[in-house]
N, C-alpha and C positions, 0 to 999 in steps of 0.2 A: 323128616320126623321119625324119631324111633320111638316104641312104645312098648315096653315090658311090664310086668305084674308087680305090684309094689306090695299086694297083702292079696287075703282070700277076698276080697271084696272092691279092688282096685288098681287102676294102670297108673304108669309113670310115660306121660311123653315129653318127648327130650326134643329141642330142637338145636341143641349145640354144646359148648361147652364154654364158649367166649360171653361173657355179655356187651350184647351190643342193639343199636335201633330193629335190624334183620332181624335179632329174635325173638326182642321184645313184640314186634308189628304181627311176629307169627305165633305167641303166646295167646296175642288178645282176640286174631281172629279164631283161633281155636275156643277160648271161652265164649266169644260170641255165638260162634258155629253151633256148639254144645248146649250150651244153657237152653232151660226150658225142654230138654231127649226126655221124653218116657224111658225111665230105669236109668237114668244119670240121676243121682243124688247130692252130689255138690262135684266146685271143682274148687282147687286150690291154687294159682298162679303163682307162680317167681319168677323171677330174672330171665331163664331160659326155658323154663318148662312147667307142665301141669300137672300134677294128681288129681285123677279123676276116682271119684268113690261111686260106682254103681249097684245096682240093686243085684245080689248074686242070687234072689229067687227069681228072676227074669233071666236071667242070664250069665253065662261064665266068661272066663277072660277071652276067651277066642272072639264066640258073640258079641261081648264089647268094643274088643280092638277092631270088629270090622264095624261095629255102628258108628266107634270115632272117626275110623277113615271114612267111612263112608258120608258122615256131614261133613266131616273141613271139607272133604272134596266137593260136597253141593255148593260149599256156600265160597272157594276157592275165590270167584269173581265176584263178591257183593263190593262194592264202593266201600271204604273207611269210613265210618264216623270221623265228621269234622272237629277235630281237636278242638276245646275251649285251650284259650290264656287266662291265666287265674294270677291276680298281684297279691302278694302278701307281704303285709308290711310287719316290719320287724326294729325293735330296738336290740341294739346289736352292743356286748360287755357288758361291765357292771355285773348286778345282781343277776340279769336277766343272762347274761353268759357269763357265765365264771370260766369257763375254759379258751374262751378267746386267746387270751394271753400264753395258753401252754400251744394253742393252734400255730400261734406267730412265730413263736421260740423253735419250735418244731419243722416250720416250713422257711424259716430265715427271714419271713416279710414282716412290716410292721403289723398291729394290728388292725391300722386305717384300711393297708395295701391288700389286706386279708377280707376285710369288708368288701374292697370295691371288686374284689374279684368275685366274689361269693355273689355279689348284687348285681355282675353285669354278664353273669351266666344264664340262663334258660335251663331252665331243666324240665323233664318229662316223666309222669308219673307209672314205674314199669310196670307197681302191683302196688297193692295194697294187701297190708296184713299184721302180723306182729300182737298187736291191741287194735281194737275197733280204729278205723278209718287210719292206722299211721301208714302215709304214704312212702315209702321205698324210690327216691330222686336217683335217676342217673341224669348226667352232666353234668356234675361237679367238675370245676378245673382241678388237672393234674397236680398243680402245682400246690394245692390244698389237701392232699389227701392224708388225716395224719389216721396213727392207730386209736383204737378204741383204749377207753379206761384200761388199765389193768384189774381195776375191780370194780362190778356194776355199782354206782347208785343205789339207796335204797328207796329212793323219791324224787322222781323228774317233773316240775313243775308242769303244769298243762300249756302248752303253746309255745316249749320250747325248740327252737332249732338247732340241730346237730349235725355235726357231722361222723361218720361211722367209715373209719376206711377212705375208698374210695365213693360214699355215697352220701348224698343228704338226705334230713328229714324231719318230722315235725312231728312233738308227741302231743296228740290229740288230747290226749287223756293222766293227769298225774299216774306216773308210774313209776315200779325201778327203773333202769338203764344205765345202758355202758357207751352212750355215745358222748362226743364231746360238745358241750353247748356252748353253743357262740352269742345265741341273740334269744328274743321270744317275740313271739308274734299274740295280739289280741283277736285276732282274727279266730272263729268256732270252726273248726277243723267236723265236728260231730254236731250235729244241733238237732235233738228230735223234733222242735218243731218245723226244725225244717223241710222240707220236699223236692229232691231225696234228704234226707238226715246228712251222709256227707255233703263235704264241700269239694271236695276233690275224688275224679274215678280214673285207673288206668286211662292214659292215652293221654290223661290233660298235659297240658304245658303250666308250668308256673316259673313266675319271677319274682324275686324277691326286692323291696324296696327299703331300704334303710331309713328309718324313720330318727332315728339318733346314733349316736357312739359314743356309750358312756365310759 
């Protein structure tokens, strides 16, 4: 873990440069570890690393960087949280993905052969962030990864699935975007009445289930 100052009121910890499970597994115990510190103010997760914003009337960056070391290292041995599997079901082309068809032209496959890949992968949720609850997938198959729009969206339907790069994901919320959609899912990504409100947190697993192929 390396840990530098990102602003007057903030560290950056780094656990790599690859994304990968290693760093995601040490992303999450560090937010676990952290979460709820007197003079931790929030933290923000990615792929490999956190910003951490703490209180700099409590304390400056030195005092900081030894409170963060000092809990990951308390909590270094806690057990993992047991992974949920989460299914979400998706109609896949048509209205509901309009980009399917540029995914397949892109990656050489059909659009069936693009589905059944997309659908018989596992993927695991590294962070969450972007807009309220949109989940951030790594394990996407390789063989899927196309680039992003050339130019965002200026309204992404709510419960669309994408792919972004090498990464999927799901927009919880009507938004811009610059990912490509394949399919959508009915499924409430966000629900206030629900408990918690998301449907998905770091660490889940989800798979996707093809409900059509229009």
């Amino acid at each position: 873990m390396n840990i530098r100052p990102a602003s007057d009121r903030s560290l950056f910890l780094s656990f790599g440069d690859e994304i990968s499970w290693d760093a995601q597994q040490s992303v999450h115990r560090a937010v676990r570890a952290l979460g709820g510190t007197r003079g931790i103010l929030n933290l923000h997760p990615a792929y490999t690393s956190v910003l951490v914003d703490f209180d700099p009337h409590l304390m400056d960056h030195a005092e900081a960087a030894a409170l963060v070391r000092e809990r990951i290292e308390a909590h270094a041995g806690d057990a993992e949280n047991e992974s949920r599997l989460v299914e979400i079901p998706v109609v896949f082309g048509g209205e509901a993905g309009p980009d399917l068809p540029d995914v397949a032209r892109h990656t050489g496959l059909a659009p069936e052969r693009v589905v059944e890949l997309f659908s018989a992968a596992e993927y695991v949720v590294f962070f969450v962030g972007f807009s309220t609850c949109f989940p951030y997938l790594g394990g996407l198959p390789s063989q899927l990864a196309t680039p992003r729009l050339p130019a965002p969206r200026k309204h992404v339907p709510i419960g669309s699935v994408a792919i972004g790069g090498a990464q999927a994901g799901i927009y919880p919320l009507a938004s811009p975007g610059g990912w490509r959609l394949i399919g959508r899912t009915a499924a409430r990504l966000f629900d206030p009445g629900r408990t918690p409100p998301p449907l998905l947190a770091m660490g889940d697993r989800v798979r996707f289930v093809a409900e059509a192929i229009v």
